[in-house]
C-alpha positions, 0 to 999 in steps of 0.5 A: 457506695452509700452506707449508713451507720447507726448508734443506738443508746438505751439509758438506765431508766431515766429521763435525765440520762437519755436528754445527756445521751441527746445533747452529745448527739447533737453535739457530735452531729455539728461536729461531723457536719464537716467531714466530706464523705458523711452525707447527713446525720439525723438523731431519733428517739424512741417512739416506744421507749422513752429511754432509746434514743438513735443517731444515723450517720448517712457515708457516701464513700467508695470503701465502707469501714467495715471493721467497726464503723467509721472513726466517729462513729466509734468514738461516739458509741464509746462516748455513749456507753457511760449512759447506757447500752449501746448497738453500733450498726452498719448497714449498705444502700441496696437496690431491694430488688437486686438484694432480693434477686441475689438472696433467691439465687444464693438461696437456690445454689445452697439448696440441695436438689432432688434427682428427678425419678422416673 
């Protein structure tokens, strides 16, 4: 299963504090870079905001940790927290028409249906 981790850190307002926030990214994605089930990690920044910066951790393994993210990944959101305000995310590779398919699905067998009057 592929699944992608992502730590997003919005800084107090200063240039300064989101470059820190940067340099521990990369820092955390030459460390990672040997761990075998993590497929790839790319850092973003905001195109908005200048004070957001993101860092995407790409899992290939059989069982996603559900409860958190991974060891790293929770490791570098705690990491980040002393800049700012940090979301952690966890998302799964779906194949969008099977995730909309079941959605559909999901959605018809909640719905209550209506007994045809004749």
């Amino acid at each position: 299963m592929m699944w992608l981790e992502v730590i997003r850190v919005r800084t107090f307002q200063s240039v300064h504090s989101v470059n820190i926030a940067l340099s521990h990214m990369n820092a955390a994605k030459e460390k990672l870079s040997n761990i075998p089930d993590l497929d790839g990690a790319a850092i973003y920044c905001g195109l908005t905001s200048p004070f957001e910066a993101a860092i995407h951790l790409f899992w290939k393994s059989v069982d996603p940790v559900l409860s958190g993210g991974s060891a790293p990944g929770q490791q570098l959101t705690r990491d980040l927290a002393k800049f700012g305000m940090v979301d952690h995310f966890i998302w799964s590779l779906r194949n969008a028409w099977d995730a909309a398919a079941e959605g559909r699905a999901k959605f018809d067998a909640d719905e209550p249906r209506e007994e045809a009057r004749i």
